[in-house]
Structure formats: structure tokens, C-alpha cells
DRENMAR-702684 format. One record per residue (C-alpha): residue number from 1; x, y, z. Coordinates in steps of 0.5 Angstrom, whole numbers, plus 2048, in hexadecimal, padded with zeros to 3 digits. Each point is the difference from the previous one (the first is absolute). Example, Ala and Ser with C-alpha at 12.3 -4.5 7.8 and 13.67 -1.06 7.14 Angstrom:
// DRENMAR-702684
+-----+-----+-----+-----+
|   k |   X |   Y |   Z |
+-----+-----+-----+-----+
|   1 | 819 | 7F7 | 810 |
|   2 | 802 | 807 | 7FE |
+-----+-----+-----+-----+
***
This chain:
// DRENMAR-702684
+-----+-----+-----+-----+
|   k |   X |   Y |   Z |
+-----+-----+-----+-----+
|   1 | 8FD | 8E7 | 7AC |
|   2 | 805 | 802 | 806 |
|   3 | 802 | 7FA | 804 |
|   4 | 7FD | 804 | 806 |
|   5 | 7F9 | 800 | 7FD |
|   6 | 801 | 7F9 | 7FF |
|   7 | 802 | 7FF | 808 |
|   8 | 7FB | 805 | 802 |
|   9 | 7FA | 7FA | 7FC |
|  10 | 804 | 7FC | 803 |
|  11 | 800 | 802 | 808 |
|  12 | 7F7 | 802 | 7FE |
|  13 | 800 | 7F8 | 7FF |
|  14 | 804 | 7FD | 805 |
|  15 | 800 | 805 | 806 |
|  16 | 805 | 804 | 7FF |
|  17 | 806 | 7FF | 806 |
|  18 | 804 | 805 | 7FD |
|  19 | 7FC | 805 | 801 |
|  20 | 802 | 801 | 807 |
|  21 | 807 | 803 | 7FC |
|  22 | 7FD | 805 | 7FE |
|  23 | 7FC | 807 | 802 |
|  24 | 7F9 | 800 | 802 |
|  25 | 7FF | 805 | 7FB |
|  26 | 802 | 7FC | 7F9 |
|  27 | 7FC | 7FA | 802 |
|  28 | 7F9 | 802 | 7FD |
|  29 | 803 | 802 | 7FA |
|  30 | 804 | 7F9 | 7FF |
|  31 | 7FA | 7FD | 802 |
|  32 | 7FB | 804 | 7FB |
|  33 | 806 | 7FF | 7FA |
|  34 | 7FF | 7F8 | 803 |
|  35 | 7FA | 7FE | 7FF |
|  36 | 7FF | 806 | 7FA |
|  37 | 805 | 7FB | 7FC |
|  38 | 7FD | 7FA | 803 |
|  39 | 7F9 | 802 | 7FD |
|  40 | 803 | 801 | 7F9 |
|  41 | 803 | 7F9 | 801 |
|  42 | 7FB | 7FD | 801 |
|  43 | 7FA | 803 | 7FC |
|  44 | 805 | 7FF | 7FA |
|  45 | 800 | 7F9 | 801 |
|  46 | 7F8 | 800 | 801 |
|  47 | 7FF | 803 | 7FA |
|  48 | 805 | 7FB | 7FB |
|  49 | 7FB | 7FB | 7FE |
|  50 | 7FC | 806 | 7FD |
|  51 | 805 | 804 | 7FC |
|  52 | 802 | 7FE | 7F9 |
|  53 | 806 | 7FE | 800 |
|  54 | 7FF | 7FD | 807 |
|  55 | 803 | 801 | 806 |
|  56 | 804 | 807 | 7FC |
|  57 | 800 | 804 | 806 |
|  58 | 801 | 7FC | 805 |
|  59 | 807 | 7FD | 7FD |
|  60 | 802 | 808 | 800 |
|  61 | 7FE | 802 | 807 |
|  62 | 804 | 7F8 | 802 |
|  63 | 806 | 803 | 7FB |
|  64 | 7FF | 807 | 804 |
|  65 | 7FF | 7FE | 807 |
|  66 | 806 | 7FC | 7FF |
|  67 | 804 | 804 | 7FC |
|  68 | 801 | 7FA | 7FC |
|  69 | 802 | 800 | 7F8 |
|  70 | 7FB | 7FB | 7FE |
|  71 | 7FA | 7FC | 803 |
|  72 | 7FD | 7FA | 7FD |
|  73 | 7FA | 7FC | 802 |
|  74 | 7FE | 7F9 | 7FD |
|  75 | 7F9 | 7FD | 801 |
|  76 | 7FE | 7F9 | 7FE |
|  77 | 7FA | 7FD | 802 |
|  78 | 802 | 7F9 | 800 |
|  79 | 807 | 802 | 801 |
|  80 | 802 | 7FD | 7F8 |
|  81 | 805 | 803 | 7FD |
|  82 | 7FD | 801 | 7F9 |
|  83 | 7F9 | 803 | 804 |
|  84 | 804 | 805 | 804 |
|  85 | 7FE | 808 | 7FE |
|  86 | 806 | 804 | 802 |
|  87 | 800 | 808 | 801 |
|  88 | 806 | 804 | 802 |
|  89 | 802 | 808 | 800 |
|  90 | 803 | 802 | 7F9 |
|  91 | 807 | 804 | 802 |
|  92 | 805 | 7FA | 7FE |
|  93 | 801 | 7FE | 7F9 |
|  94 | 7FA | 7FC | 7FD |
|  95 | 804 | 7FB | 7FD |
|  96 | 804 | 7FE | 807 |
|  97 | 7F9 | 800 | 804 |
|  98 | 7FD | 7FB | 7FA |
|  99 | 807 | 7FB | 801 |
| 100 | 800 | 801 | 807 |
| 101 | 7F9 | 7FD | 800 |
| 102 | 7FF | 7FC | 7FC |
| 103 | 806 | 7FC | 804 |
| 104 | 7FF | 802 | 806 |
| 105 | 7FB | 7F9 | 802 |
| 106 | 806 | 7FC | 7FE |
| 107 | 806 | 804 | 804 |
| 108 | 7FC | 803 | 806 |
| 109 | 804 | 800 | 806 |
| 110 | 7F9 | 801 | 804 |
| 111 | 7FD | 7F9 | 7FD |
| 112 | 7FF | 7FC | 807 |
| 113 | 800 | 806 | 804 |
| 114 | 7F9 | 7FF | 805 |
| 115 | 7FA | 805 | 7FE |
| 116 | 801 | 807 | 804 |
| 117 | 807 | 7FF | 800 |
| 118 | 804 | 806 | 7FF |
| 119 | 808 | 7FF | 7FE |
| 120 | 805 | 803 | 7FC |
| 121 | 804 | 7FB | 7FB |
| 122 | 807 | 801 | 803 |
| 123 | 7FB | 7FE | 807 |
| 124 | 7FE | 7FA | 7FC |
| 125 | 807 | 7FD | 7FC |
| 126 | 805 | 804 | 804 |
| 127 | 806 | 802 | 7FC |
| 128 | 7FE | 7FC | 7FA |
| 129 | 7FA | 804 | 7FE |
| 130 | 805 | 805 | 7FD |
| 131 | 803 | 7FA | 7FC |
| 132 | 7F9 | 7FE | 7FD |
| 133 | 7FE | 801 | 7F9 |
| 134 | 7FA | 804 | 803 |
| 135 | 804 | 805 | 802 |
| 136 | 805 | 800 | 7FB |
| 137 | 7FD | 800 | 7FA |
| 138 | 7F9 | 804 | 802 |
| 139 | 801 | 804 | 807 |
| 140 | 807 | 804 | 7FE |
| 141 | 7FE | 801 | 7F8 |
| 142 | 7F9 | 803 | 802 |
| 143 | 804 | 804 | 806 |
| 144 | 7FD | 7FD | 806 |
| 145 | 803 | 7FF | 806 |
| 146 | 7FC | 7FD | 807 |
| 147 | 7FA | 7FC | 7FF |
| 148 | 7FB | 7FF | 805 |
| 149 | 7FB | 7FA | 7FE |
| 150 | 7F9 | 7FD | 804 |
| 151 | 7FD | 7FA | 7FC |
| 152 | 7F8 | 800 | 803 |
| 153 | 7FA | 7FB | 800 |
| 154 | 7F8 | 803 | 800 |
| 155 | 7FC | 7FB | 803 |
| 156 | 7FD | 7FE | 7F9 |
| 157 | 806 | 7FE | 7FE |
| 158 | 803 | 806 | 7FC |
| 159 | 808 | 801 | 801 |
| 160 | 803 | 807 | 7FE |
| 161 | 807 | 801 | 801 |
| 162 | 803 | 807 | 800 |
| 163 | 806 | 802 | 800 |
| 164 | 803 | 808 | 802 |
| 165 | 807 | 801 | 7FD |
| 166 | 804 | 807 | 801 |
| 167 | 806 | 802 | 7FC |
| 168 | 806 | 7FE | 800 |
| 169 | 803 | 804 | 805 |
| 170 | 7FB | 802 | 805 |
| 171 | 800 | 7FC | 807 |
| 172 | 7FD | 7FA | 802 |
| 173 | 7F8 | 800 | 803 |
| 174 | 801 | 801 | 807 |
| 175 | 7FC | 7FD | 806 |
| 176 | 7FB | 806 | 800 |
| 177 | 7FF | 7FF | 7F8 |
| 178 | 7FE | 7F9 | 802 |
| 179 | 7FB | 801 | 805 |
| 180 | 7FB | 806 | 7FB |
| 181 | 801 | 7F9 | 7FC |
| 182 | 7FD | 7FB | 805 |
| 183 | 7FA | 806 | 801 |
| 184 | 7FE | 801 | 7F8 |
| 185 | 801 | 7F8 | 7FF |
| 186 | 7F9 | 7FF | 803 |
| 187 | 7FC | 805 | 7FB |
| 188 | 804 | 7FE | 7FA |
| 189 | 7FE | 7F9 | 802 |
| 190 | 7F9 | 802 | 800 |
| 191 | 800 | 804 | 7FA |
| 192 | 802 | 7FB | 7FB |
| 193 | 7FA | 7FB | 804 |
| 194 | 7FC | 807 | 7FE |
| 195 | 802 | 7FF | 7F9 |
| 196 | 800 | 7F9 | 800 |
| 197 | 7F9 | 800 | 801 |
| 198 | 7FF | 805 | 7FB |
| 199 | 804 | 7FC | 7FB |
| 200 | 7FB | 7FB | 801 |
| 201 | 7FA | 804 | 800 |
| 202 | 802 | 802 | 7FA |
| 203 | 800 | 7F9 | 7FC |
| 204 | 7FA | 7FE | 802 |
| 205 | 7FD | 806 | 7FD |
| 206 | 804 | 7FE | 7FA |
| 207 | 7FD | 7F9 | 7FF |
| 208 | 7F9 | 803 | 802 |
| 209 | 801 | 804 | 7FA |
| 210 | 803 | 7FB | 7FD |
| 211 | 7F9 | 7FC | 801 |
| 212 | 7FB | 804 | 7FF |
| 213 | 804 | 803 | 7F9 |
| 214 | 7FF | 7F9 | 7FE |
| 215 | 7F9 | 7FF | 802 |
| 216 | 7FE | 806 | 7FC |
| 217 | 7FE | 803 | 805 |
| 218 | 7FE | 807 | 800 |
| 219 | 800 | 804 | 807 |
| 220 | 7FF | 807 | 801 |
| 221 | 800 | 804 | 807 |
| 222 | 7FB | 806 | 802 |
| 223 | 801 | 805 | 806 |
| 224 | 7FA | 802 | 804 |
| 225 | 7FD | 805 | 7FA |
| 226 | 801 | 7FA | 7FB |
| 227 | 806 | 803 | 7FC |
| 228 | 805 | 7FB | 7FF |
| 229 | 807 | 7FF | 803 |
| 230 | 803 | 7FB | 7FC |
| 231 | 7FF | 7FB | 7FB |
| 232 | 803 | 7F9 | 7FE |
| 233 | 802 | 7FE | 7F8 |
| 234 | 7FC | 7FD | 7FF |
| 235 | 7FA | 805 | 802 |
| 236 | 804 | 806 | 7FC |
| 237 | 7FF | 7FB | 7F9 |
| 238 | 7F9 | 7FF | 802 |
| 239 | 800 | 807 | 800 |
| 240 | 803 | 803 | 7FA |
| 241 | 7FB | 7FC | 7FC |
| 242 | 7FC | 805 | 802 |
| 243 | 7FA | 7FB | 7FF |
| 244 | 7FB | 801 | 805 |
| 245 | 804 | 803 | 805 |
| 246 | 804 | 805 | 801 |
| 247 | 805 | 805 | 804 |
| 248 | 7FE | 808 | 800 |
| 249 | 804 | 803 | 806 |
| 250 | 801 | 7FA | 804 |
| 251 | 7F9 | 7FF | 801 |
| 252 | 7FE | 7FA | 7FC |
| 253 | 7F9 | 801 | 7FC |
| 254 | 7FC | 7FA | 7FC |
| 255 | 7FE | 801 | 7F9 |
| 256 | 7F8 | 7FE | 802 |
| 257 | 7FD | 806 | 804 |
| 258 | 7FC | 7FA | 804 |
| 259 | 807 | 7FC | 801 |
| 260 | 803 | 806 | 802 |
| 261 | 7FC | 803 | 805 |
| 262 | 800 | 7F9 | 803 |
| 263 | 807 | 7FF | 801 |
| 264 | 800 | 808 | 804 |
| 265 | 7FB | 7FB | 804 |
| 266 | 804 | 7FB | 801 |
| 267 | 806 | 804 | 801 |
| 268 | 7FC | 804 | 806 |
| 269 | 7FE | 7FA | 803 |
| 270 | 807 | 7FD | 800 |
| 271 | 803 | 807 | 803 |
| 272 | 7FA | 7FF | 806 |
| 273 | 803 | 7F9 | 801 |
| 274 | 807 | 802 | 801 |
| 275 | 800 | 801 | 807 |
| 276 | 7FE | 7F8 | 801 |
| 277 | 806 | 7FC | 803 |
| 278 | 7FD | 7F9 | 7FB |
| 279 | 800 | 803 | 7F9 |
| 280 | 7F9 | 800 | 7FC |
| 281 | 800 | 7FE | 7F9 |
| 282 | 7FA | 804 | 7FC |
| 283 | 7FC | 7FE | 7FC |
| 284 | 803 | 7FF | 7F9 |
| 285 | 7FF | 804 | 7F8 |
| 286 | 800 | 7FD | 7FA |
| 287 | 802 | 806 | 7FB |
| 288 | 7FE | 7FF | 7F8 |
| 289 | 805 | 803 | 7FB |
| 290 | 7FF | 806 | 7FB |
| 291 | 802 | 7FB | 7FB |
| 292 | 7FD | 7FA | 801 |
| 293 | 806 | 7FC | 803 |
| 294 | 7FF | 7FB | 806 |
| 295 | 7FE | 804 | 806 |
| 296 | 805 | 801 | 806 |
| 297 | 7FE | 7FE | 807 |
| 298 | 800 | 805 | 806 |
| 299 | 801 | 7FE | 807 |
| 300 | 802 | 806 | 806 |
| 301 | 802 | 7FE | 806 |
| 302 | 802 | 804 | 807 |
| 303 | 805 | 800 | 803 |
| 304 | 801 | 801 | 807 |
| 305 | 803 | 804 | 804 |
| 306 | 808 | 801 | 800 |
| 307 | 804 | 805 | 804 |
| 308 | 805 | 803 | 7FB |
| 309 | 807 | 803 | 802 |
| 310 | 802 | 802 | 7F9 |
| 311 | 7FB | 806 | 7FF |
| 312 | 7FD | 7FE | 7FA |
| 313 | 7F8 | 7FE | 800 |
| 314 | 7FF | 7F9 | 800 |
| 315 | 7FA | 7FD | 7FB |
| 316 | 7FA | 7FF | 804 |
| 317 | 7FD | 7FC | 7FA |
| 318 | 802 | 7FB | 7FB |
| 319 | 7FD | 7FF | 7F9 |
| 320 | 802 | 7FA | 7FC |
| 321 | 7FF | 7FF | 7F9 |
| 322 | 7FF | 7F9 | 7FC |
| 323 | 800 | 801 | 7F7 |
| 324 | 7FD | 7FA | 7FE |
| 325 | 804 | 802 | 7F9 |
| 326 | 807 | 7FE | 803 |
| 327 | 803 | 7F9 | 801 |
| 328 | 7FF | 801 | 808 |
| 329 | 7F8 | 7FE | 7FF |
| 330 | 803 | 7F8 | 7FE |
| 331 | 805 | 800 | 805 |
| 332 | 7FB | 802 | 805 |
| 333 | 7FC | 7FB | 7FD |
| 334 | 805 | 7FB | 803 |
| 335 | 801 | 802 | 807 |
| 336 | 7F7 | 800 | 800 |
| 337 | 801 | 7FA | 7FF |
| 338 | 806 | 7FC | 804 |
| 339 | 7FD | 805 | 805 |
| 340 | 7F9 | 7FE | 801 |
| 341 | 800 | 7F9 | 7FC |
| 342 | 7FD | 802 | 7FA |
| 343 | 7FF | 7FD | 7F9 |
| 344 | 805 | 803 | 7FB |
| 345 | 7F8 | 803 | 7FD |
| 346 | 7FD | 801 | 806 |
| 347 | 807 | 805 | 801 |
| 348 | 7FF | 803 | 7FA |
| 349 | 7F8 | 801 | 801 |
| 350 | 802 | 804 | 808 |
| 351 | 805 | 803 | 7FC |
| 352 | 7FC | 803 | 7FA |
| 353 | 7FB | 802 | 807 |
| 354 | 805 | 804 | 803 |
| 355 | 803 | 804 | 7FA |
| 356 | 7FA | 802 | 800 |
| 357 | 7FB | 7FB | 7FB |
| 358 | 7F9 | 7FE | 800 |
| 359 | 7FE | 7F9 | 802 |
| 360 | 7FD | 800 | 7F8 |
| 361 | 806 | 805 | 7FD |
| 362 | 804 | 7FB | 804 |
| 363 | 7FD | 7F9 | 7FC |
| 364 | 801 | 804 | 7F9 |
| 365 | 807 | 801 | 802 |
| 366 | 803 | 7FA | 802 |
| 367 | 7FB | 7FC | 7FB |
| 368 | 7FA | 7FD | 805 |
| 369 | 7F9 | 7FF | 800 |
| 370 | 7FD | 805 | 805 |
| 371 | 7FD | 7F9 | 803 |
| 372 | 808 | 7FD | 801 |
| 373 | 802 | 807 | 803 |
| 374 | 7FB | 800 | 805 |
| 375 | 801 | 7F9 | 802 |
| 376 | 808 | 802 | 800 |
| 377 | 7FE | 806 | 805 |
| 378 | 7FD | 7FB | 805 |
| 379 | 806 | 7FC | 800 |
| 380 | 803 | 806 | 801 |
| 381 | 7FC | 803 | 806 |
| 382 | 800 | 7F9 | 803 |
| 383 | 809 | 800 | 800 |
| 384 | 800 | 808 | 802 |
| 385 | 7FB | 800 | 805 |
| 386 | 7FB | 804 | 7FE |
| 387 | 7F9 | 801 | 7FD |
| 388 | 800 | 806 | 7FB |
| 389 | 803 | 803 | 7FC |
| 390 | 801 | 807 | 802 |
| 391 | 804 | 7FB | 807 |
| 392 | 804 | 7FC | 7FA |
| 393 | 802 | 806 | 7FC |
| 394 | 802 | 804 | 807 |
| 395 | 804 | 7FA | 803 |
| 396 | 803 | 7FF | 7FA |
| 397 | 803 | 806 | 7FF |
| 398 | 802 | 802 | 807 |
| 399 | 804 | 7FA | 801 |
| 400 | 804 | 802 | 7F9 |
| 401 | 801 | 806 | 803 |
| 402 | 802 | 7FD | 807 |
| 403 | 806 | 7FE | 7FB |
| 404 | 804 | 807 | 800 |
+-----+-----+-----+-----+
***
């Protein structure tokens, strides 16, 4: 980018008091080429979070704005050398950019320097700096000459150093060159709080996921028309057994013609429920198998509303799924139990209930007298809070659900 480009960005930021200098006529054209090259600048540097690899093109509009052979932007969110995340322009040897960043922490000539300040090394160590071993073995083999350096701090803590090197050679950033620095250092500030938010939000899904995979906890997202949008793992397992349910051209069908026609209600009666702020659980299925296995447990959920700002149709309902045949039926088994102060059988006998169970099919399984199950339900209903069954199995379940 022509020097007079970067001091017409620069003169659309900062006012411009030289333009007095020049004819009438040219001044809307450099005032256009301004802010022409400030739009590009600052868009880049919004669109860095999202990119992969991050922060690509804004490093190459930095390294082009300012006529510079190599830009380098080091984040870490607790400011822990082993934590830090660099991203740099490729148009030096790989090899040097590697050495020089992995001694830079320790030789950096701007550690110290107060956050926003912008500096040049010679600036910092006066004649020194050309005798430093940074410079030395790093700068001159890589054929990098003046250096201009601002360390920042995001307000939740992020540090992020960069560094704006030109080839040896060219001459020293000047005064002008500093200024559009000082004006794109607030946007740059603001992205990486962007990407630190986003960088949070995505770990929290992780360990959600994490979670929900460990419950083996089926879910399942329909649009509108109850065609599903997404799938976790543990639903696309339950699915490829092809036992009792299925998927045939995203619309989920259930092998009874009874369980299917109420599951199209169900999921009617969640998509009516959508446009509620409170999400409503529905009224839950359980689903007999084709091959006699355990039965899975449904229970839909709406979703409220969102704005979405990715263009992409938002679930308007949740279908969880419980498969009594996996280890996850014992491990909620417990959970039942710390949660609502069950005994080790009345935990187990809720949950035969909600994978779907008779009471009497309930007493077969866990080797009961019918008597002894109903007495157990009773302590049951009298620690859950309820007083039927159907109460029993619905709270239970929802609760479960509740987890994800």
C-alpha cells in the first residue's frame, strides 16, 4: 500500500490538517481512498475470530497497510507463555518465524512496556537494541529490519502482543503510521474480547456434550414440519439399530403405527408450543422394540424462541431418548437416587418406571412381590412429591432430561 494511501486513512481518522496543502479538487478522492482502506482494515479485523486459521486476513491487510514483511499477533488468555495461541503471516522462513517465537517471551524488548503503548525497540534500548541477541540472531537472518510492537489487555484478562516487522532496509514507521495504529488498536481490542467469548462458549458445549454422552442421553432436533436438524451420538446408535425406530428422509418414524401417529402429535403439539418464552415439556412415549429388547423412552421438549444470526433453522423442538439396554439406565439410577433421597430399590423400581415398565413388569425384573412394589411406589410418591404414576414417570423423566 502507497505511503500516500496510508496518510490519506490516516488524515480521515485524525482530521487531516494537511489537506489545507493540497487542491480543493483531490480532497474527496484521498478522503474516499481513507476510509476505502480503513473499511478494509477494520472488517478484516472483525472477521478474524471466525476465520481458520484466525486472524489470516487481518494480519495480511496489517503487513499491507504498512508495508510491512511480516505481522505477528500472539494471544493468551492468562497471559502464560505455555497458553498462548500465535498467528503470523507466512512471507519468512517458517523455520526462523518458529525460533523467533519460541524465544521471544524471554527476550522481548517490549516486557514491561505499559498496555497501548506503541514503541519501536531502538525507542525502548536506545543503540543497544542492535547488539541484542534478538536482533542478532533472529531479526537480521530473517532479513527483518524496523519492528514496531504494542502489547494489549482485553478487559477479561486476555494479553495479546503484536509485533509489525518491515525488511531490512526500508524505513522507520513514522508518526502517521502510528496514529492509524492507535485508531484500529480499539477494534483489534474488541475482536479478540469477540473470540474470547467465543472460545468460551465453544467449551462449554464441549463439556455439555461431554455430559450428555456420558448419561447416554439420546437427543434429537426438528424444525417446524418435524423433519430432524441434528442428531447427538448417542441418538444416531439408537438409530442405526433400527429397532423401534428410525430415520427415512430426516422425519423420524416409529415401527408401531399407533406410536408413530402419536409421536406426528406430539411433535405437532411442541411446534404449536415454540412461540412460548417458558419451554413446555410434552407429554412422554414410551416405544416398544421390533425385537423384544428394553423399551426407549421419548420425551419432546420446545424450545423457545431465538433470533439466529447464522441463517441456519433453529430446532423448535427437542426429542430426548433413553435405551433402557445401555449401562446409562444404572447411572441414572444413582442420580434418581442422590437427587430425591431414594433407597438404592426405590431408585431402581423409578427407574424400570420411566424406561418405560409396568409396575408388575417392574416387580418381575428386579425380583419383587407385586405387594412389595406397590409399598415401594408409595415411598416413592411420598419423596418425588407426587401421587400417580403417570405424575411419577413424567417428573422423573423430565428431570433426566433437564440434565442435557
Amino acid at each position: 500500500m502507497r505511503y500516500q494511501d496510508r496518510q490519506a486513512a490516516n488524515d480521515a481518522v485524525t482530521g487531516g490538517d494537511n489537506w489545507q496543502l493540497d487542491a480543493a479538487a483531490s480532497r474527496p478522492m484521498r478522503l474516499h481512498s481513507g476510509f476505502t482502506m480503513m473499511n478494509t482494515l477494520v472488517g478484516a479485523i472483525y472477521d478474524g475470530p471466525g476465520e481458520s486459521p484466525p486472524w489470516r486476513s487481518a494480519l495480511h491487510a496489517l503487513r499491507d497497510a504498512f508495508e510491512a514483511k511480516h505481522v505477528s499477533l500472539t494471544i493468551s488468555p492468562d497471559d502464560v507463555r505455555d497458553s498462548e495461541v500465535p498467528c503470523d503471516t507466512d512471507t519468512v522462513r517458517t523455520d526462523g518465524v518458529q525460533a523467533f517465537q519460541l524465544h521471544n517471551f524471554a527476550l522481548d524488548p517490549f516486557s514491561g512496556v505499559d498496555p497501548g503503548t506503541i514503541a519501536t525497540p531502538d525507542e525502548l534500548l536506545g543503540p543497544a537494541w542492535f547488539e541484542t541477541a534478538l536482533y542478532r540472531e533472529y531479526l537480521v537472518p530473517l532479513d527483518l529490519g524496523p519492528l514496531l510492537g504494542v502489547d494489549l489487555r482485553t478487559s477479561d484478562g486476555t494479553a495479546c502482543r503484536i509485533r509489525v516487522a518491515r525488511a531490512s532496509g526500508m524505513p522507520a514507521f513514522t508518526e502517521p503510521e502510528r496514529s492509524l495504529c492507535r485508531v484500529l488498536l480499539p477494534h483489534l481490542q474488541r475482536a479478540i474480547q469477540i473470540q474470547a467469548r467465543c472460545d468460551t462458549r465453544r467449551g462449554e458445549q464441549q463439556l455439555y456434550s461431554g455430559v450428555i454422552d456420558r448419561l447416554q442421553l439420546g437427543i434429537i432436533g426438528f424444525d417446524a414440519a418435524g423433519r430432524v436438524l441434528a442428531t447427538n451420538r448417542e441418538a444416531d446408535r439408537i438409530l442405526e439399530l433400527r429397532d423401534g425406530l428410525r430415520l427415512i428422509d430426516r422425519r423420524l418414524h416409529l415401527d408401531r403405527h399407533i406410536e408413530d401417529r402419536r409421536l406426528n402429535a406430539l411433535l405437532a403439539e411442541a411446534a404449536h408450543s415454540a412461540g412460548l418464552q417458558t419451554p413446555e415439556l410434552i407429554p412422554g412415549l414410551s416405544v416398544r422394540r421390533s425385537s423384544g429388547s428394553g423399551s426407549l423412552s421419548l420425551l419432546l421438549r420446545s424450545v423457545p424462541p431465538r433470533f439466529s444470526t447464522s441463517g441456519q433453522p433453529r430446532p423448535v423442538s427437542i426429542l430426548f431418548l433413553r435405551d433402557s439396554e445401555t449401562g446409562g439406565s444404572r447411572m441414572s439410577a444413582d442420580a434418581l437416587q442422590r437427587r430425591f433421597g431414594l433407597s438404592r430399590m426405590e431408585a431402581a423400581l423409578a427407574q424400570c418406571l420411566v424406561d418405560g415398565l409396568t409396575l408388575e413388569e417392574s416387580a418381575v425384573q428386579l425380583g419383587l412381590k407385586q405387594a412389595v412394589a406397590r409399598n415401594y411406589l408409595r415411598f416413592i410418591f411420598s419423596k418425588t412429591g407426587v401421587t400417580r404414576q403417570t405424575m411419577l414417570v413424567r417428573k422423573l423423566a423430565g428431570w433426566t432430561a433437564s440434565l442435557g
